[in-house]
PDB file of N, CA, C and O in Angstrom:
ATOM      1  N   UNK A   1       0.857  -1.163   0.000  1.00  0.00           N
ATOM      2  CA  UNK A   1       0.000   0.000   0.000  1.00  0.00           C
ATOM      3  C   UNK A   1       0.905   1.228   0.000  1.00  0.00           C
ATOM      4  O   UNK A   1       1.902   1.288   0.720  1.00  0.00           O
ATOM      5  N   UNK A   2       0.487   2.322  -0.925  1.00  0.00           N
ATOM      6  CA  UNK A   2       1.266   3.393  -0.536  1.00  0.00           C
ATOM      7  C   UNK A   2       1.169   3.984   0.534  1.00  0.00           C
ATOM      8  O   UNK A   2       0.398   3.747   1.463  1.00  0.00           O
ATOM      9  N   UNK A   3       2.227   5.054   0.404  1.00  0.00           N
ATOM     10  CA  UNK A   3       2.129   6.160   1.697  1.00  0.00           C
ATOM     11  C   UNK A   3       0.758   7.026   1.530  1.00  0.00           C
ATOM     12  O   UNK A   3       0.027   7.419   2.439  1.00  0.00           O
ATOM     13  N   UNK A   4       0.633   7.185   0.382  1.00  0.00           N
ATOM     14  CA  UNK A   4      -0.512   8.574  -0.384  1.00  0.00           C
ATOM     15  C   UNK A   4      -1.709   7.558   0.272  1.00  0.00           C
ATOM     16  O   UNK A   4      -2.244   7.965   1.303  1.00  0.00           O
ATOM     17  N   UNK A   5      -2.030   6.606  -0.135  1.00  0.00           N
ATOM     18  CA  UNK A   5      -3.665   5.633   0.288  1.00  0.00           C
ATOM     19  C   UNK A   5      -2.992   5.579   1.864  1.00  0.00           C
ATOM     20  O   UNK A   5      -3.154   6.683   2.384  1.00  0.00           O
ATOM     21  N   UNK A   6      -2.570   5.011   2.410  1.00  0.00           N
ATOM     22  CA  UNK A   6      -2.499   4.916   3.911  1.00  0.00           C
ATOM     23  C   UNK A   6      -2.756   6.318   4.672  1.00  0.00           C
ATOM     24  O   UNK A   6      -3.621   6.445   5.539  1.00  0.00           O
ATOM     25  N   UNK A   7      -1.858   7.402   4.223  1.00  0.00           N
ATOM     26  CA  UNK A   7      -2.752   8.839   4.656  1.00  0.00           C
ATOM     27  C   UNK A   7      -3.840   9.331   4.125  1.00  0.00           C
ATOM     28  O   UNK A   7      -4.235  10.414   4.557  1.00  0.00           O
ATOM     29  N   UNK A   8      -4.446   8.783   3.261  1.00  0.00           N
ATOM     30  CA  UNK A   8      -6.090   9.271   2.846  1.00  0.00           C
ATOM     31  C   UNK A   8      -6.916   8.149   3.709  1.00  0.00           C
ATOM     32  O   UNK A   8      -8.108   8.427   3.835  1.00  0.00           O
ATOM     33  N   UNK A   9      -6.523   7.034   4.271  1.00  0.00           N
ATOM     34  CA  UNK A   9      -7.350   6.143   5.141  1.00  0.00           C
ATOM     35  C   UNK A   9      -7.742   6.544   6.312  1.00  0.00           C
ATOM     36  O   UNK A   9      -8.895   6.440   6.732  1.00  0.00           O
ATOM     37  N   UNK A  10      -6.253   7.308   7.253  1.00  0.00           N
ATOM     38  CA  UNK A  10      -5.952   7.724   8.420  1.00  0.00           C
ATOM     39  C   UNK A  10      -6.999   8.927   8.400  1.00  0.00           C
ATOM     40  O   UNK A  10      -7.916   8.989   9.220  1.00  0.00           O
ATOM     41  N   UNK A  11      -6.718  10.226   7.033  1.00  0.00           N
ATOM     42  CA  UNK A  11      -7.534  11.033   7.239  1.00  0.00           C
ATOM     43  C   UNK A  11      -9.251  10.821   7.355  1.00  0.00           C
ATOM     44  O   UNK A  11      -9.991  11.480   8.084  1.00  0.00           O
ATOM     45  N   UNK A  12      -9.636   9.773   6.474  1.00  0.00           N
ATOM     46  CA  UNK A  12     -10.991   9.165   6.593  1.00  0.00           C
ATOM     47  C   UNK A  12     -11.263   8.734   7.555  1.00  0.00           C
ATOM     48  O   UNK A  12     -12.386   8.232   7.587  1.00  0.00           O
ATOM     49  N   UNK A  13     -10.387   8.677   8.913  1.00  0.00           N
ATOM     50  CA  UNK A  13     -10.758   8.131  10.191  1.00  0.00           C
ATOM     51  C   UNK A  13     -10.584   6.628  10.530  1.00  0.00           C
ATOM     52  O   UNK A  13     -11.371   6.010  11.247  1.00  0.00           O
ATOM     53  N   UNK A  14      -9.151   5.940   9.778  1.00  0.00           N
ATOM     54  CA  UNK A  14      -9.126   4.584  10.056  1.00  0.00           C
ATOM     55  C   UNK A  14      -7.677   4.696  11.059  1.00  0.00           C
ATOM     56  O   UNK A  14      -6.790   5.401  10.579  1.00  0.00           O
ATOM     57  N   UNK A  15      -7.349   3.944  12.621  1.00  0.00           N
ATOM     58  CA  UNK A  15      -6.837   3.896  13.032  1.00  0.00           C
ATOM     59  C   UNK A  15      -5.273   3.696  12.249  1.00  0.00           C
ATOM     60  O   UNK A  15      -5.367   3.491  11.038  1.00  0.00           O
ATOM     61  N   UNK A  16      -3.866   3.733  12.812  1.00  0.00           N
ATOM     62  CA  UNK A  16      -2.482   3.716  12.285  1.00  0.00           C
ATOM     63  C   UNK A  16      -2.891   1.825  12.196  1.00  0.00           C
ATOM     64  O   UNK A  16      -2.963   1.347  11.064  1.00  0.00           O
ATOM     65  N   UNK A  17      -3.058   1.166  13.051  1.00  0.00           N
ATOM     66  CA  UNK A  17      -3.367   0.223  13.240  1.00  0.00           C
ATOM     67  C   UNK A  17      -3.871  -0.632  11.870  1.00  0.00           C
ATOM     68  O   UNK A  17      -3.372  -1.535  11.198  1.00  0.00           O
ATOM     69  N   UNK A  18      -5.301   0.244  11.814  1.00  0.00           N
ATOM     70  CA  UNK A  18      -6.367  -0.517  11.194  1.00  0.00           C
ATOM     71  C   UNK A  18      -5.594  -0.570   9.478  1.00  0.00           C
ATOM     72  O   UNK A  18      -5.697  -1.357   8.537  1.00  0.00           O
ATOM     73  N   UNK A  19      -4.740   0.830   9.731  1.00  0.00           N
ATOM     74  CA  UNK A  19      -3.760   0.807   7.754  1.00  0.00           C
ATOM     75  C   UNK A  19      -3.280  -0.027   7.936  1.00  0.00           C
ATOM     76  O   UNK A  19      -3.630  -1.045   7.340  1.00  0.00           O
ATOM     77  N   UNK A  20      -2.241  -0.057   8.840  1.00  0.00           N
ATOM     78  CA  UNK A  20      -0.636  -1.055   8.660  1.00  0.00           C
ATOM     79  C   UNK A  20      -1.488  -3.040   8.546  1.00  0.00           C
ATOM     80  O   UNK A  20      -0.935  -4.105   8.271  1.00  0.00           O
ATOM     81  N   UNK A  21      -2.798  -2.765   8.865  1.00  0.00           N
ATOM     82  CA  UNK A  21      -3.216  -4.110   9.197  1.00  0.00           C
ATOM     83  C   UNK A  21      -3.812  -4.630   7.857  1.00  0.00           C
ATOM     84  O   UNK A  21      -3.685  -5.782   7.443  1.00  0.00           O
ATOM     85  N   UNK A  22      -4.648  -3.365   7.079  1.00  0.00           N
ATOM     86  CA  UNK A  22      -5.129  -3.534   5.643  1.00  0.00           C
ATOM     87  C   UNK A  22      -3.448  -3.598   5.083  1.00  0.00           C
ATOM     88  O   UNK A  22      -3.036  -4.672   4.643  1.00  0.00           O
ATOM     89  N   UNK A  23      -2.867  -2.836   5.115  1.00  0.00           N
ATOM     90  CA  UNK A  23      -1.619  -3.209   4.040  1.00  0.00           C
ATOM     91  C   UNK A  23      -0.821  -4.334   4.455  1.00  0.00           C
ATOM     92  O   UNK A  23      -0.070  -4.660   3.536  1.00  0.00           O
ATOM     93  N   UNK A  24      -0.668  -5.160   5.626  1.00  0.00           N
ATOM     94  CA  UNK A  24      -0.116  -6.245   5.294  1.00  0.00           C
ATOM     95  C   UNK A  24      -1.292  -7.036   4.857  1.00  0.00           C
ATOM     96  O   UNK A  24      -0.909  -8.155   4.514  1.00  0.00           O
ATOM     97  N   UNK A  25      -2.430  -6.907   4.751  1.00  0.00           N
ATOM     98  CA  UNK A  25      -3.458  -8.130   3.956  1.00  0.00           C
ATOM     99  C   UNK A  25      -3.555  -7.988   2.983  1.00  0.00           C
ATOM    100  O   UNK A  25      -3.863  -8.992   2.342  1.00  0.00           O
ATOM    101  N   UNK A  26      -3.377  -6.749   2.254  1.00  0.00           N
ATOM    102  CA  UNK A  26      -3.045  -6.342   0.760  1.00  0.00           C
ATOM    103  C   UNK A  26      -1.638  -6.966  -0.105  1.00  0.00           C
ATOM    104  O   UNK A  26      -1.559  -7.609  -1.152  1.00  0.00           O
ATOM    105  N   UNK A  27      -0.639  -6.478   0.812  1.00  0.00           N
ATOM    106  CA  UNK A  27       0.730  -7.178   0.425  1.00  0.00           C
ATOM    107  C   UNK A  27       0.024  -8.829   0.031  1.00  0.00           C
ATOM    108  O   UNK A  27      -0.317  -9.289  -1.059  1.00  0.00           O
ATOM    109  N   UNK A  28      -0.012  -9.475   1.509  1.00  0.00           N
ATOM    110  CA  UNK A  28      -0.086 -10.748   0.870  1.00  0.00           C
ATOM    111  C   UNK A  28      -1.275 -11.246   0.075  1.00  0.00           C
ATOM    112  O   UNK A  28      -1.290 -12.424  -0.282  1.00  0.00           O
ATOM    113  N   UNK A  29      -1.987 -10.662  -0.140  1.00  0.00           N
ATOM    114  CA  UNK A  29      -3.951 -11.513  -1.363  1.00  0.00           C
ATOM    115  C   UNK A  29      -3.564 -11.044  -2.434  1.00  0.00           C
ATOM    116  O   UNK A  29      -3.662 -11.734  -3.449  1.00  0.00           O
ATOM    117  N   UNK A  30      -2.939  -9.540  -2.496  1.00  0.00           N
ATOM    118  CA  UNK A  30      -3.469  -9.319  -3.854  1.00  0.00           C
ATOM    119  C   UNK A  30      -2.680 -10.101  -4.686  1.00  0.00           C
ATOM    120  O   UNK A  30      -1.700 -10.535  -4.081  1.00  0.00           O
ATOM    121  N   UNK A  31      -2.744 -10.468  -5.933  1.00  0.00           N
ATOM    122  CA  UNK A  31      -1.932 -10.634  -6.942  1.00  0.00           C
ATOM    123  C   UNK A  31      -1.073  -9.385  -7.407  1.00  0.00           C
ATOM    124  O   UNK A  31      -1.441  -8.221  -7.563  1.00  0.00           O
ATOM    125  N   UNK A  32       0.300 -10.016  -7.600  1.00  0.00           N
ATOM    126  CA  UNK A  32       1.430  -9.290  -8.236  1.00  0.00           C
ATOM    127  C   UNK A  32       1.123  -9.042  -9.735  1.00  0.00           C
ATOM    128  O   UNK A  32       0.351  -9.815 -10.304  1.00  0.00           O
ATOM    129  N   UNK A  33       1.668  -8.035 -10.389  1.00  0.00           N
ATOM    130  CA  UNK A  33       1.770  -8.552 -11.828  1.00  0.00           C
ATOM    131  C   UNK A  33       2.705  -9.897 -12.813  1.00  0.00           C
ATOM    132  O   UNK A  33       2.683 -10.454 -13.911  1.00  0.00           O
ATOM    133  N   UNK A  34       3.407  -9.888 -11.614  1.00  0.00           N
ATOM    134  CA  UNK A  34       4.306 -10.906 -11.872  1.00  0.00           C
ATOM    135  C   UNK A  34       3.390 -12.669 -11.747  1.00  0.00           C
ATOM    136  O   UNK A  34       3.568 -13.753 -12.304  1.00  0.00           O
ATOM    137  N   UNK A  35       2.748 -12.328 -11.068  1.00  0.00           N
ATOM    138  CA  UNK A  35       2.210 -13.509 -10.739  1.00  0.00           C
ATOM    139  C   UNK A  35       0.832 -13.782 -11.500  1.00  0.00           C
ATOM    140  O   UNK A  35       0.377 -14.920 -11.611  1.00  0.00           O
ATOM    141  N   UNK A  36       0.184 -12.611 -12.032  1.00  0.00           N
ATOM    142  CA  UNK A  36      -0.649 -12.668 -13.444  1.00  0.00           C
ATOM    143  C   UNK A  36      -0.149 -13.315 -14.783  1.00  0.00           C
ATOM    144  O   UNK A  36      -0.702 -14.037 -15.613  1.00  0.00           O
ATOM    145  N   UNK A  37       1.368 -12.671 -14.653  1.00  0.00           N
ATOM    146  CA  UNK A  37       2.083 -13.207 -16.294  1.00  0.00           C
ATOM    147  C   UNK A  37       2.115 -14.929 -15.919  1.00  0.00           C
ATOM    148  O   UNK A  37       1.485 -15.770 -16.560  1.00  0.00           O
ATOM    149  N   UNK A  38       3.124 -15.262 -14.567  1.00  0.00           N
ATOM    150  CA  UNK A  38       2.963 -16.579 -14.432  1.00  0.00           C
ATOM    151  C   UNK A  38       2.215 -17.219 -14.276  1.00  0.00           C
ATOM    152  O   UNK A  38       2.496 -18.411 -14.404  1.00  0.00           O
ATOM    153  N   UNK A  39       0.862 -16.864 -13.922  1.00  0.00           N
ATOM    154  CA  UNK A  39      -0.636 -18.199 -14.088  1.00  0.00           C
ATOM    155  C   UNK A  39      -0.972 -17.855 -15.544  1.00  0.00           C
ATOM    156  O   UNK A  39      -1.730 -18.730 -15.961  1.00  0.00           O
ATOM    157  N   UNK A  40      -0.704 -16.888 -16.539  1.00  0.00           N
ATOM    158  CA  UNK A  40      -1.339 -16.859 -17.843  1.00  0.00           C
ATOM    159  C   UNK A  40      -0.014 -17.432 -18.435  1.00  0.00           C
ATOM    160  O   UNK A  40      -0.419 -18.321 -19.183  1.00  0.00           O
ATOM    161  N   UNK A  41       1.035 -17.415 -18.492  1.00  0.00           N
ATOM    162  CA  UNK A  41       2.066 -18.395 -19.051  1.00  0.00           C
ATOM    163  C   UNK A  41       1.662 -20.029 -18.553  1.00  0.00           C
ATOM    164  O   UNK A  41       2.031 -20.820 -19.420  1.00  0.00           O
ATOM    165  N   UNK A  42       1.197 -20.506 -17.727  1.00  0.00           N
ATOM    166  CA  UNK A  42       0.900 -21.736 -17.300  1.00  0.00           C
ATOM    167  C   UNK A  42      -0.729 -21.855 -18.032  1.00  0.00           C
ATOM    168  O   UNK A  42      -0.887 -22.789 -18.818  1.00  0.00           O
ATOM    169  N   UNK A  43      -1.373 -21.347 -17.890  1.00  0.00           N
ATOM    170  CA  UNK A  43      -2.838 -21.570 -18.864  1.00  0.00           C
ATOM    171  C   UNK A  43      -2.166 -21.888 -20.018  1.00  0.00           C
ATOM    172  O   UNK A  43      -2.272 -23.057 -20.387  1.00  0.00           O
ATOM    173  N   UNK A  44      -1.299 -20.911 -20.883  1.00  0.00           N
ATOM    174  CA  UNK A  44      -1.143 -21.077 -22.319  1.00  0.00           C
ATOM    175  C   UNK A  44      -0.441 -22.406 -22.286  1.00  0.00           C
ATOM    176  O   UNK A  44      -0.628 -23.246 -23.167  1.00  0.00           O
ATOM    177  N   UNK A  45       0.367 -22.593 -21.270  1.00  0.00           N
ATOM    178  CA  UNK A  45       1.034 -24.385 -21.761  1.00  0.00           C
ATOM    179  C   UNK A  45      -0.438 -25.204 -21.560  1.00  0.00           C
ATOM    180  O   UNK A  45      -0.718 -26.103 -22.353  1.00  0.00           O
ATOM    181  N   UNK A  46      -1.180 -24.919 -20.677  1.00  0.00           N
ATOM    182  CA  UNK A  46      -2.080 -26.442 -20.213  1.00  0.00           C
ATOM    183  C   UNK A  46      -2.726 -26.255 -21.417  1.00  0.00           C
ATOM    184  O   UNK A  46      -2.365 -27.064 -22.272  1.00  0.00           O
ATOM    185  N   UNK A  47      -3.673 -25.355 -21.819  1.00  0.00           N
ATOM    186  CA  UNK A  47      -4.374 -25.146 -23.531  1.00  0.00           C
ATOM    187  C   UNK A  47      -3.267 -25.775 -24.728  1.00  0.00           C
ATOM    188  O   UNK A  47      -3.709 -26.373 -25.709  1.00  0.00           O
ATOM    189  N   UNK A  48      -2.051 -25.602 -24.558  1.00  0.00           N
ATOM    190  CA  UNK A  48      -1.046 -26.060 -26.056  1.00  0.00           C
ATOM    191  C   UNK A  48      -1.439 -27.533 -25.740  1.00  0.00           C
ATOM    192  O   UNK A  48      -2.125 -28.247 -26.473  1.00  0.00           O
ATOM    193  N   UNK A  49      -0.970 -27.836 -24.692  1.00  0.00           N
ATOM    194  CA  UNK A  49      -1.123 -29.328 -24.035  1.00  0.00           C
ATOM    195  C   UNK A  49      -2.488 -29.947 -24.550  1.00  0.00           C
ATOM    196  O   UNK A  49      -2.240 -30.920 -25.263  1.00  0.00           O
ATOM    197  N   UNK A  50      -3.463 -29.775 -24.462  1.00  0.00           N
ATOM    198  CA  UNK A  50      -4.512 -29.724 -24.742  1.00  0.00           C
ATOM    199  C   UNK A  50      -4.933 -30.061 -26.310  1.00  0.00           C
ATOM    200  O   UNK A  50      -5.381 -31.018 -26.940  1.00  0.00           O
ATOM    201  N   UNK A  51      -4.589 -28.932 -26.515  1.00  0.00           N
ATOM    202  CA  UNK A  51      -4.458 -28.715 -27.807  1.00  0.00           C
ATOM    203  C   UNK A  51      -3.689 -30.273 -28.916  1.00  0.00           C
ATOM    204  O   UNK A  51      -4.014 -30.860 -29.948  1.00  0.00           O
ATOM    205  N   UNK A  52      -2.867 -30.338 -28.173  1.00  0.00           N
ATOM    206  CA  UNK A  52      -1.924 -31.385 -28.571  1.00  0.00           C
ATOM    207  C   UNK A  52      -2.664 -32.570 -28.450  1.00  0.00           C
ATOM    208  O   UNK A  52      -2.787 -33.424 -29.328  1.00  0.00           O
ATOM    209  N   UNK A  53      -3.129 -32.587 -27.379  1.00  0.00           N
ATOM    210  CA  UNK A  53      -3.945 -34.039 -27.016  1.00  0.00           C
ATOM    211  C   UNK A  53      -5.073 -34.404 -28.236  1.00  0.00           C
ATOM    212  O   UNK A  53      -5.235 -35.440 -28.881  1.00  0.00           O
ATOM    213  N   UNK A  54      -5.653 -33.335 -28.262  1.00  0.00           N
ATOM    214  CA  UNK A  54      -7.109 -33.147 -29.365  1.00  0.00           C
ATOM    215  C   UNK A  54      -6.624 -33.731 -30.400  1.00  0.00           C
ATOM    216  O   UNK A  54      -7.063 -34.834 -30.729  1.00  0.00           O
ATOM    217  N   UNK A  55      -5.684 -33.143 -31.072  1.00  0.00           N
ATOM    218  CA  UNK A  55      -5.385 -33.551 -32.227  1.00  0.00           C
ATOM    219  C   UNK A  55      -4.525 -35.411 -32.425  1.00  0.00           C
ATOM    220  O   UNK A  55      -4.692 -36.137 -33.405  1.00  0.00           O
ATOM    221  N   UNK A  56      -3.988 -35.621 -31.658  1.00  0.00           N
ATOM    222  CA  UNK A  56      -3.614 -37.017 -31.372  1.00  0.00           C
ATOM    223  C   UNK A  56      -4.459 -37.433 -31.592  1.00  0.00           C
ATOM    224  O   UNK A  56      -4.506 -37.876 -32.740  1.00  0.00           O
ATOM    225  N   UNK A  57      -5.824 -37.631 -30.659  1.00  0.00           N
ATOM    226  CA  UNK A  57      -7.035 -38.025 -30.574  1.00  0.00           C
ATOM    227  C   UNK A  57      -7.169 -38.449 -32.017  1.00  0.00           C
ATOM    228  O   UNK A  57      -7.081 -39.548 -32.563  1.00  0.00           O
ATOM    229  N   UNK A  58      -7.494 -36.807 -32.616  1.00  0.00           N
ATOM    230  CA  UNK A  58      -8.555 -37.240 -34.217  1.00  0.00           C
ATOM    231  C   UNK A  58      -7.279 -37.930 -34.871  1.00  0.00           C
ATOM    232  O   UNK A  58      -7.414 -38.792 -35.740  1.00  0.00           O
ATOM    233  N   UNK A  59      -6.338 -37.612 -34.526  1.00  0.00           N
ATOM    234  CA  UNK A  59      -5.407 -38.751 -35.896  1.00  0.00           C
ATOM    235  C   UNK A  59      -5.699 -39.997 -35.930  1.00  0.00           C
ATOM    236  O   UNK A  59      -5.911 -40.812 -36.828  1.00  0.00           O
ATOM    237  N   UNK A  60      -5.670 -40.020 -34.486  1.00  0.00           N
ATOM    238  CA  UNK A  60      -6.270 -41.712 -34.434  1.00  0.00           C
ATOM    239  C   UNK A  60      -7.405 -42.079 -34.731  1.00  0.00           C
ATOM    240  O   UNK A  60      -7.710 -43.170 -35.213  1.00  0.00           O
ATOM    241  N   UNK A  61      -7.936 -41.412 -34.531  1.00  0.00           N
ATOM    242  CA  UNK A  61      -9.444 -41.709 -34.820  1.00  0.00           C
ATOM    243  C   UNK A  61      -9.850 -42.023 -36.421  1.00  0.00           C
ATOM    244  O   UNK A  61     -10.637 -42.801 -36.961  1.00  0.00           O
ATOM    245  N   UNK A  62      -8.838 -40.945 -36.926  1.00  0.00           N
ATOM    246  CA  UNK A  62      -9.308 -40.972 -38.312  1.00  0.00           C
ATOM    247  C   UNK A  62      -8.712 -42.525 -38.612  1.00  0.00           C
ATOM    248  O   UNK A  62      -9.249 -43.597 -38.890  1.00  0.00           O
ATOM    249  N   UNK A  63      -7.119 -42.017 -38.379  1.00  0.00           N
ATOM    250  CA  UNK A  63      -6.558 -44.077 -38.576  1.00  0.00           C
ATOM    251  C   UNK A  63      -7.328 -45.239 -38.022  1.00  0.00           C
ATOM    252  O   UNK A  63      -7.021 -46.251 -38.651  1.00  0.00           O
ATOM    253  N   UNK A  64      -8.153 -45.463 -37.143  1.00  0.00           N
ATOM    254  CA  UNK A  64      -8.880 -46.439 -36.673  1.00  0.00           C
ATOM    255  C   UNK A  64     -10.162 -46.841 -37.673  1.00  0.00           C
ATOM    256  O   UNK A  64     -10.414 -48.017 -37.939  1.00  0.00           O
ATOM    257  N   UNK A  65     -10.912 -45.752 -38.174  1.00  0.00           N
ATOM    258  CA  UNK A  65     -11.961 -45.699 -38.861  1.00  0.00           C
ATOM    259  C   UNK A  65     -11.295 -45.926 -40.726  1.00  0.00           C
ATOM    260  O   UNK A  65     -11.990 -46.440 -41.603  1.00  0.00           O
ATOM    261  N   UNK A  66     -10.285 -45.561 -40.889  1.00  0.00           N
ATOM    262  CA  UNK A  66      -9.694 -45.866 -42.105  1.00  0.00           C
ATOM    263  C   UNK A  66      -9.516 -47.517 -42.123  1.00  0.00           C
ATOM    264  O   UNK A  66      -9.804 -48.453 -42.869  1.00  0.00           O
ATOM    265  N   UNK A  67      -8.990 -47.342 -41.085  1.00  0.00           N
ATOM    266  CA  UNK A  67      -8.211 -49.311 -41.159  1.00  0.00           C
ATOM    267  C   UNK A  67      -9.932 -50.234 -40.947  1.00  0.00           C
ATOM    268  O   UNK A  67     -10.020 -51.442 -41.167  1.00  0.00           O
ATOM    269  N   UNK A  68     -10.837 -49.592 -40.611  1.00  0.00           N
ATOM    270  CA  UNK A  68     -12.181 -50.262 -40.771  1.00  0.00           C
ATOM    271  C   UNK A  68     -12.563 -50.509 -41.893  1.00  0.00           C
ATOM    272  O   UNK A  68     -12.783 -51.557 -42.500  1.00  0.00           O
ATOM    273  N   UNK A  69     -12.664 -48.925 -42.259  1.00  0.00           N
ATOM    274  CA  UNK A  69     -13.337 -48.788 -43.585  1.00  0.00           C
ATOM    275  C   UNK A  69     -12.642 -49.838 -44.438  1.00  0.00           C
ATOM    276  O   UNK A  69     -13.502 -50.389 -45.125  1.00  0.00           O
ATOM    277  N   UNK A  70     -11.465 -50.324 -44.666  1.00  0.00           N
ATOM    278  CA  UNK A  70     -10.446 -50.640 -45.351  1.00  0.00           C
ATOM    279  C   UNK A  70     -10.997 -52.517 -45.336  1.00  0.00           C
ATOM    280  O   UNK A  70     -11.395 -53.485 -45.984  1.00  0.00           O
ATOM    281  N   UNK A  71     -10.739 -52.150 -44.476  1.00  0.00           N
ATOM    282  CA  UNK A  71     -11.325 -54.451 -43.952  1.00  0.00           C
ATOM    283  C   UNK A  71     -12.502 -54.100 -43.987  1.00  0.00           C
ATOM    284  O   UNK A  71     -12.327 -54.481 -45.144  1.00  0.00           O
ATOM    285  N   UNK A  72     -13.692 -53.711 -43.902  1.00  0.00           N
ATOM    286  CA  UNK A  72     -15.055 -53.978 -44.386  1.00  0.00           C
ATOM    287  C   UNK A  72     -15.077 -53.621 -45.797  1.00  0.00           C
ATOM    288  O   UNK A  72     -16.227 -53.621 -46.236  1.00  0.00           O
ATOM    289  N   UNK A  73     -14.169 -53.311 -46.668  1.00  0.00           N
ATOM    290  CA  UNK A  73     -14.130 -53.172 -48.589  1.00  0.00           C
ATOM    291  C   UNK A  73     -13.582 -54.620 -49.073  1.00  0.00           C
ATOM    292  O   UNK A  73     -13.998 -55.258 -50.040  1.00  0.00           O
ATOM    293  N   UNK A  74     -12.331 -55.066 -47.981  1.00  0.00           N
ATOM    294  CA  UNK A  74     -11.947 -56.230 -48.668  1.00  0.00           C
ATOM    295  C   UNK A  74     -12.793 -57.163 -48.173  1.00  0.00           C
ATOM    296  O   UNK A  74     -13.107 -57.990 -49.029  1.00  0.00           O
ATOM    297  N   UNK A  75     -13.441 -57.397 -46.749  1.00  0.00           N
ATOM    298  CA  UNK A  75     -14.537 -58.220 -46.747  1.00  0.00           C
ATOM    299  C   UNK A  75     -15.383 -58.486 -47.481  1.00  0.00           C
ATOM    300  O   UNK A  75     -15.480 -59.630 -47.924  1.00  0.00           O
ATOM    301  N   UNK A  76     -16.360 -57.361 -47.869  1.00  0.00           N
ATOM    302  CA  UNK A  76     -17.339 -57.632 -49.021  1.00  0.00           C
ATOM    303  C   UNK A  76     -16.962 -57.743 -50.507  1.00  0.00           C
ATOM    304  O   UNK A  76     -17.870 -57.966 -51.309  1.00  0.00           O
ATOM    305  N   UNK A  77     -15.782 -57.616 -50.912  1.00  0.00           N
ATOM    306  CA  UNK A  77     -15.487 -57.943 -52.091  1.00  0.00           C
ATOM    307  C   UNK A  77     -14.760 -59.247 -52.228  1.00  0.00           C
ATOM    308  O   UNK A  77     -14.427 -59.654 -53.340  1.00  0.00           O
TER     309      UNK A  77
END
């Protein structure tokens, strides 16, 4: 918390106390900016991740349904 908000609190009538007690609960809850970039750098891997998975998926999928399609043509012929 700044100095400037901690003396506009005091002047609003909040004890020395009641600041120094909001600014250490501020220090530690709020989020940093630093710590915004690092949970949105960790989203973008779990989504790539993701991402990655999906597509595995349909490859296979498509290869599973090919190799069907494939033995039910030579079956009936």
């Amino acid at each position: 918390m700044s100095t400037n908000a901690a003396f506009k609190l005091q002047d609003a009538g909040f004890t020395r106390a009641q600041v120094e007690a909001l600014g250490e609960f501020l220090d530690t809850q709020a989020a940093s900016k630093t710590d915004l970039l690092e949970t949105e750098h960790r989203l973008e891997v779990k989504v790539s991740e993701a991402k990655t998975d999906i597509i595995k998926w349909m490859f296979g999928t498509i290869a599973v349904q090919t190799g069907l399609l494939i033995t039910a043509f030579k079956l009936l012929h």
